[in-house]
C-alpha positions as CSV (number, residue, x, y, z in Angstrom):
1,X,-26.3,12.1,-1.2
2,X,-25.0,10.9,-4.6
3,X,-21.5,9.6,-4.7
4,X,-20.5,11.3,-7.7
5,X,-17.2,12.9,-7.3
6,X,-13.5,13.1,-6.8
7,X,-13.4,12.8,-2.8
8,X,-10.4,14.6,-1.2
9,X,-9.4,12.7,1.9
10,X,-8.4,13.8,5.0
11,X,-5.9,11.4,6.2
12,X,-5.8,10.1,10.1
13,X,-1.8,10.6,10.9
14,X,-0.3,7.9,13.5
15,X,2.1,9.0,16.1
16,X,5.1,6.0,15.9
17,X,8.4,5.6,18.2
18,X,10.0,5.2,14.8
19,X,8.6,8.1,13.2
20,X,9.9,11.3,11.9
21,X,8.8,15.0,10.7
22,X,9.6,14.4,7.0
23,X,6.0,13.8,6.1
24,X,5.4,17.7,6.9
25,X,9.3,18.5,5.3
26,X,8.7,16.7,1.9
27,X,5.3,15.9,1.5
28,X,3.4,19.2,3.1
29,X,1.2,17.4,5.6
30,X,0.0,19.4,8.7
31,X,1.2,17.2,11.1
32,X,0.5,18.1,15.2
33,X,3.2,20.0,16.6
34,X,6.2,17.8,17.8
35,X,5.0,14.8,17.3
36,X,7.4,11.9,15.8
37,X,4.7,10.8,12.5
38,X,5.5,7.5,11.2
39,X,2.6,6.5,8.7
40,X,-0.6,8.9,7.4
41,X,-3.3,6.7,6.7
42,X,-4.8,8.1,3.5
43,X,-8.4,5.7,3.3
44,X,-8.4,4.7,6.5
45,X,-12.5,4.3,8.0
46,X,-12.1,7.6,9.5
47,X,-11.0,9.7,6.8
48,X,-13.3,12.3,5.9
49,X,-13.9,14.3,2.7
50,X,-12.6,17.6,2.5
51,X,-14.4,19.0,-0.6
52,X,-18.0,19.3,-2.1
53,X,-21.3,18.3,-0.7
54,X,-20.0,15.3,1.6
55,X,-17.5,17.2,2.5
56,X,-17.4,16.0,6.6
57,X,-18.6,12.5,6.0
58,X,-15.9,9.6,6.8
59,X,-15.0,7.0,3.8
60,X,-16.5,4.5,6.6
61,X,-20.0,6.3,6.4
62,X,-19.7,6.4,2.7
63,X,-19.2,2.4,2.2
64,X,-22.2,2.0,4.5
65,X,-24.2,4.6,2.8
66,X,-23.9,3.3,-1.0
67,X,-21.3,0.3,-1.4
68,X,-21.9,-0.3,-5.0
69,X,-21.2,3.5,-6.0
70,X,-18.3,3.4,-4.0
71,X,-16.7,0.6,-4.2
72,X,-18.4,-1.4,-7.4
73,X,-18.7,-5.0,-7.6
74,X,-14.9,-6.1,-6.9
75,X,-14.4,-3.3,-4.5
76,X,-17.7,-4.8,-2.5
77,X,-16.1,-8.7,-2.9
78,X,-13.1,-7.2,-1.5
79,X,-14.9,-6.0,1.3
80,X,-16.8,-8.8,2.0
81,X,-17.4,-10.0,4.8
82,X,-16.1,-6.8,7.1
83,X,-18.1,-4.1,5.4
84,X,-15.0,-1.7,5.3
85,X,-12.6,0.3,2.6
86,X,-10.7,-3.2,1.0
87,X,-7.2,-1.1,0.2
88,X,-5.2,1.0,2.8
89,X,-3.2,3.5,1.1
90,X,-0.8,5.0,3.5
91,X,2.7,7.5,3.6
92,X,5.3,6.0,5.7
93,X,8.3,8.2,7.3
94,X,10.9,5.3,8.8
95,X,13.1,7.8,11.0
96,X,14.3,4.9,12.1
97,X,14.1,0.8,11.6
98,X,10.9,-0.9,12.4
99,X,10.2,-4.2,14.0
100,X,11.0,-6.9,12.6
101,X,7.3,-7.6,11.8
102,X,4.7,-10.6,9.8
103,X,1.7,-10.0,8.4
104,X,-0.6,-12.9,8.1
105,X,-2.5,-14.2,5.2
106,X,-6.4,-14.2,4.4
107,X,-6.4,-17.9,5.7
108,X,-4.5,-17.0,8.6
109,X,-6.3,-14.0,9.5
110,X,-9.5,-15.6,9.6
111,X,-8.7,-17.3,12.5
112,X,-9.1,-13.9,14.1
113,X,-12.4,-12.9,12.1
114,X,-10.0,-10.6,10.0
115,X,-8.4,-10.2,6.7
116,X,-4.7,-11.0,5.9
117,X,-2.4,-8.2,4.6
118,X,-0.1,-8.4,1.5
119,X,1.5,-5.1,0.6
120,X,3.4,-3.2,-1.8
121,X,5.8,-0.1,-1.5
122,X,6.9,2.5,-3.8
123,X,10.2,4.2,-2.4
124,X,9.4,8.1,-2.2
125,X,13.2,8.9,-1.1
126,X,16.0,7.3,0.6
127,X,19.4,8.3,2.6
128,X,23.0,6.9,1.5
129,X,22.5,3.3,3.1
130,X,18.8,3.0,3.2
131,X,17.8,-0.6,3.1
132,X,14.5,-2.6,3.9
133,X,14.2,-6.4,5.1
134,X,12.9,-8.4,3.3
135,X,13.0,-11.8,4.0
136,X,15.6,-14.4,5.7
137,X,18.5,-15.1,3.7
138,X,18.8,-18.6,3.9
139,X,16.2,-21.8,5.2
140,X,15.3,-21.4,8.7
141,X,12.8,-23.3,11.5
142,X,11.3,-21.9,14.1
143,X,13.6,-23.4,16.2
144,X,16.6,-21.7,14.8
145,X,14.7,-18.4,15.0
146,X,13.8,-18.9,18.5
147,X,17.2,-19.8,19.4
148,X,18.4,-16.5,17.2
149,X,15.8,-14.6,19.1
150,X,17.2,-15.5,22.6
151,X,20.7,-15.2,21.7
152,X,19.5,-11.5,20.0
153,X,21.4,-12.1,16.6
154,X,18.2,-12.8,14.7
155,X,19.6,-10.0,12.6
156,X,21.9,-12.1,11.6
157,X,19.6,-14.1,9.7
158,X,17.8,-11.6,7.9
159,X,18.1,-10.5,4.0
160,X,18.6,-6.4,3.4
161,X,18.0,-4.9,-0.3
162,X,19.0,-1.5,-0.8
163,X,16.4,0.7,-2.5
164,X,16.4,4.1,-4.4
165,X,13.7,6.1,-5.1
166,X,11.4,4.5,-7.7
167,X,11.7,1.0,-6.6
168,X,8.6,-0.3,-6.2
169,X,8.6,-4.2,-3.8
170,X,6.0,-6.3,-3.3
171,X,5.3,-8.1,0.2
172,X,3.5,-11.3,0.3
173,X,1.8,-12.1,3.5
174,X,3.7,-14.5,5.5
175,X,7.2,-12.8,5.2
176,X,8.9,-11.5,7.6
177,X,10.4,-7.8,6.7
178,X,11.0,-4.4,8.0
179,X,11.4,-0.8,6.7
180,X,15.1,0.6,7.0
181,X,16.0,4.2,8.3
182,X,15.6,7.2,6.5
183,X,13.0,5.3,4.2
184,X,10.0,7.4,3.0
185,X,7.8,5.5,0.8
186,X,3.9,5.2,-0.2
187,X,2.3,1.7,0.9
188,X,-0.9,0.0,-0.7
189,X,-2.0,-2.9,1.3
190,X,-5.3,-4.7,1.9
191,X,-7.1,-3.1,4.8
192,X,-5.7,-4.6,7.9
193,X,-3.6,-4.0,10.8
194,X,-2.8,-7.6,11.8
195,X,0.8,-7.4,12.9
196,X,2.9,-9.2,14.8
197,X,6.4,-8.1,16.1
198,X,9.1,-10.4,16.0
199,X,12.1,-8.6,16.6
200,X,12.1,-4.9,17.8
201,X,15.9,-4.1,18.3
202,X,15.7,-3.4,22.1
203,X,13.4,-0.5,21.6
204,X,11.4,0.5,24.7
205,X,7.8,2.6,25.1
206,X,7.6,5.5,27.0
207,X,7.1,4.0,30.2
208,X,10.7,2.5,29.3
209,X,9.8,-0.8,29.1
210,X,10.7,-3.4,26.4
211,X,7.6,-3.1,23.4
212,X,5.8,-6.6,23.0
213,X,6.0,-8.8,20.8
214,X,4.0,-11.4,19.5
215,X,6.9,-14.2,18.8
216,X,4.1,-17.5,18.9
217,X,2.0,-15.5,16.7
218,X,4.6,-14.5,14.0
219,X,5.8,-18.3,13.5
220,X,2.7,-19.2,13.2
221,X,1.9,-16.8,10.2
222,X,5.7,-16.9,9.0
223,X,6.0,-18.3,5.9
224,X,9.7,-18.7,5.3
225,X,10.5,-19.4,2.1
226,X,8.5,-16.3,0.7
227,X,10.5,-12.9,0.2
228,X,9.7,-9.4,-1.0
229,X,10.8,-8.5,-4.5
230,X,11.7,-5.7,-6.1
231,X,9.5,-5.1,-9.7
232,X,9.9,-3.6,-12.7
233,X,7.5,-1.4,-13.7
234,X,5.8,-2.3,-17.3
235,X,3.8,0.2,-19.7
236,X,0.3,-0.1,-20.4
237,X,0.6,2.7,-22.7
238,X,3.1,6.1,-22.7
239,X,2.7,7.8,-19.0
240,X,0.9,5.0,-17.5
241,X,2.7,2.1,-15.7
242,X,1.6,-1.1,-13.9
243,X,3.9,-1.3,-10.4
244,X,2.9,-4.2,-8.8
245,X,-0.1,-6.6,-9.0
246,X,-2.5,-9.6,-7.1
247,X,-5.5,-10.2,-6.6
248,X,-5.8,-7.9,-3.9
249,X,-4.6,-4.5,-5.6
250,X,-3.1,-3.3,-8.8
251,X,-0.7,-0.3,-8.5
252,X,0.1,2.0,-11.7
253,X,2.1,5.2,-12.0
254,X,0.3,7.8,-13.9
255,X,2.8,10.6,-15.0
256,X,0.1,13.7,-16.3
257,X,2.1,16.3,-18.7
258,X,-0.6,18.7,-19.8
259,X,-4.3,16.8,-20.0
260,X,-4.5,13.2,-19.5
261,X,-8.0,11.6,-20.0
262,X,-8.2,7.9,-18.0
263,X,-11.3,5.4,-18.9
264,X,-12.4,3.9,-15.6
265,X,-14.7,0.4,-15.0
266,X,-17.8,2.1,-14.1
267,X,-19.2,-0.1,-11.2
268,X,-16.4,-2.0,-11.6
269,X,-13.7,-0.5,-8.8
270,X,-13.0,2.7,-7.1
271,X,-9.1,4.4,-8.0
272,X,-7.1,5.6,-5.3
273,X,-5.4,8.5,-6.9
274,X,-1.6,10.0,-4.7
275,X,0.2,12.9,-6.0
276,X,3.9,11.8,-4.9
277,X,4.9,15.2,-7.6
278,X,3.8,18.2,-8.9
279,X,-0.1,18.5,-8.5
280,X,-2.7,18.4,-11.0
281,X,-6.9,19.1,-11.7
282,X,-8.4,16.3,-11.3
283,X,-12.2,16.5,-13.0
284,X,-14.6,13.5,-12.9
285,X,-18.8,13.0,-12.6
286,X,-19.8,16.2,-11.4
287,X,-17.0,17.8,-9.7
288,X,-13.3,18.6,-9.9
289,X,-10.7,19.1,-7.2
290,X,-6.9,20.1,-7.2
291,X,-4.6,17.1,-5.7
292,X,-1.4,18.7,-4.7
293,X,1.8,17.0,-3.7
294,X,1.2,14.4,-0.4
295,X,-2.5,14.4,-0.9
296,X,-5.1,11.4,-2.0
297,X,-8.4,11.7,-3.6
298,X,-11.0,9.0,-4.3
299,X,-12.5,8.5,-7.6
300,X,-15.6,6.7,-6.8
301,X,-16.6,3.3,-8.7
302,X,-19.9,4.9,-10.2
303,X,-17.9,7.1,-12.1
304,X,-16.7,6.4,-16.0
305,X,-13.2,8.7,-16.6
306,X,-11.4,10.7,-15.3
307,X,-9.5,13.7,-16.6
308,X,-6.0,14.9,-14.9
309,X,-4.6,18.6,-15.9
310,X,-1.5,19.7,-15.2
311,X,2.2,18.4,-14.2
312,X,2.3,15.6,-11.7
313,X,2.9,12.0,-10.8
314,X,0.4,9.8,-9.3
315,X,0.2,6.3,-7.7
316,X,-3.5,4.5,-8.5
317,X,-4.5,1.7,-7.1
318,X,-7.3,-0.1,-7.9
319,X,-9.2,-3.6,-7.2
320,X,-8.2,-5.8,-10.1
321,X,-9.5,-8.2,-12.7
322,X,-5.9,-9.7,-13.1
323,X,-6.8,-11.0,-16.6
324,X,-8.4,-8.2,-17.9
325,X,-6.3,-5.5,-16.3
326,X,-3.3,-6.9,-16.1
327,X,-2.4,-9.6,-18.6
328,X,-4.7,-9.2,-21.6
329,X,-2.9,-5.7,-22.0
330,X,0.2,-6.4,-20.9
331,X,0.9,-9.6,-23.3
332,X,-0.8,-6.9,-26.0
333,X,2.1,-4.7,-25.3
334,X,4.2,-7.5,-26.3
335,X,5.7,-8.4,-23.2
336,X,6.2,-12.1,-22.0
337,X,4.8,-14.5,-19.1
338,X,7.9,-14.2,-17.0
339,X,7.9,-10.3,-17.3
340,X,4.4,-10.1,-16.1
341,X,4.2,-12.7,-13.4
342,X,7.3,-10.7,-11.5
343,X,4.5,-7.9,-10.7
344,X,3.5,-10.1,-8.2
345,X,6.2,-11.2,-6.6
346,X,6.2,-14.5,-4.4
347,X,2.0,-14.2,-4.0
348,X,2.2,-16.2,-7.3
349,X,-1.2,-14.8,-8.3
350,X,-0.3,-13.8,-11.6
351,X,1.3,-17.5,-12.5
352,X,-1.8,-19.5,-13.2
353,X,-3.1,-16.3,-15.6
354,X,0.1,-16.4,-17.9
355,X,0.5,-19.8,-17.9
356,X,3.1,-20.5,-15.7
């Protein structure tokens, strides 16, 4: 069977005691009946195609089937040594606050025979005081946050930025952060689910008891002088925006009015294309599909372009080449070291490459 397509995923959807409905309200998922939503995992292992002749297969069977058309050669580095999809793209409904959470890094993580898990967000909508947490707002030790922990004023300590919709932040792993109520947002992350809870806000399970968290775990991963940042989005060229970038994943905003023709890296990288508006044809290899508003397809690595019709918004993410994907174009554009560097936030992976 021949890779050679724009994949239509099927996403897995995760029942969460934070969760809401709004991912069926705003973004026209069919989500089960009743259920409180909190995150659709859009290329999770066990999404499936829904279009064309693999239409069935999961993305996991696809990796192990043919990596290289997949994923191409940084997509496969990524994945090394786990054999899996590198980047999670997910929708996220906060109905209410979640934990108070860390995510470790690669070096961390490998203690565990897993990856780490830096992240970024782009904010889909928002209430009146919506916020997220994204770091602490002054020095602390793990003493002091075990003490704060005990005395249960650890929320004391912690920053809050309020967000729009637009903002895109970028989340190092290592720092500690939380998504706000009445957040809806899009996440791209590296493919893990290492988490550890350090701070749940009394919240209990449905057997009423308090949910666990992994306090020993999260200091040991914390890294407390790291925080996420908000970015500014930078034009590689008109309708086409760089979000956020490292080494893990680069995130653009695509804005299609009419026909918008996209050279790819064949063998390079896969594209994770995510109508957040409007919906558009999407027409690559030897297929084309419709994405429509809440939906993700996959444009496989083999292939060379990509042509979007119609009038819609779309987050891609991709495995980078920081230099050649991110700065070389960027400084072309005219802009400076400092201006670039800030799409990566505190992972500092951008500093060495502009000369910082």
């Amino acid at each position: 069977m021949n890779i050679d397509y724009p994949l239509l995923l099927q996403p897995r959807y995760d029942e969460r005691p934070w969760g809401g409905r709004r991912l069926a309200r705003q973004l026209g998922k069919p989500l089960p009946e009743s259920a409180r939503i909190g995150e659709s995992w859009e290329t999770t292992g066990v999404a499936r195609v829904g279009n064309g002749p693999l239409a069935g297969a999961t993305l996991q069977e696809l990796v192990e089937h043919d990596p290289e058309a997949l994923l191409g050669d940084r997509g496969r580095a990524a994945s090394a040594p786990f054999g899996d999809f590198p980047l999670l793209a997910k929708f996220i409904d906060a109905h209410e606050t979640l934990s108070v959470q860390v995510h470790p890094d690669d070096v961390e993580a490998a203690r565990h025979g897993q990856r780490g898990k830096t992240e970024a967000w782009h904010i889909l909508d928002t209430t009146a005081d919506s916020f997220l947490i994204t770091g602490f707002r002054d020095q602390v030790t793990p003493a002091l946050i075990r003490v704060a922990l005990k005395d249960q004023r650890l929320d004391q300590l912690l920053e809050r930025l309020p967000v729009e919709a637009g903002d895109t932040i970028i989340v190092p792993a290592g720092t500690v952060h939380a998504i706000g109520a009445g957040v809806l947002l899009y996440e791209i992350q590296q493919a893990s689910d290492l988490t550890y809870r350090l701070y749940d806000w009394g919240r209990r399970d449905q057997r009423g008891l308090p949910r666990q968290l992994h306090v020993e775990e999260a200091l040991s991963a914390l890294r407390s002088h790291l925080r996420a940042r908000r970015t500014q989005p930078l034009l590689f060229e008109h309708g086409r925006a760089a979000l956020a970038a490292c080494r893990s994943f680069l995130l653009q905003r695509w804005v299609i009015t009419g026909s918008s023709a996209y050279a790819l890296q064949p063998g390079r990288t896969c594209h994770i294309l995510s109508c957040i508006q409007g919906q558009a044809r999407v027409t690559a290899g030897s297929g084309q599909v419709v994405i429509r508003l809440g939906q993700t397809v996959l444009i496989p690595a083999a292939l060379a372009s990509v042509i979007l019709e119609g009038t819609a918004t779309v987050l891609a993410s991709s495995v980078p080449d920081l230099e050649r994907d991110v700065v070389a174009p960027l400084f072309a554009r005219g802009y400076d070291a400092e201006a670039i560097a800030q799409l990566a936030g505190d992972t500092q992976d951008l500093n060495r490459l502009v000369g910082r």
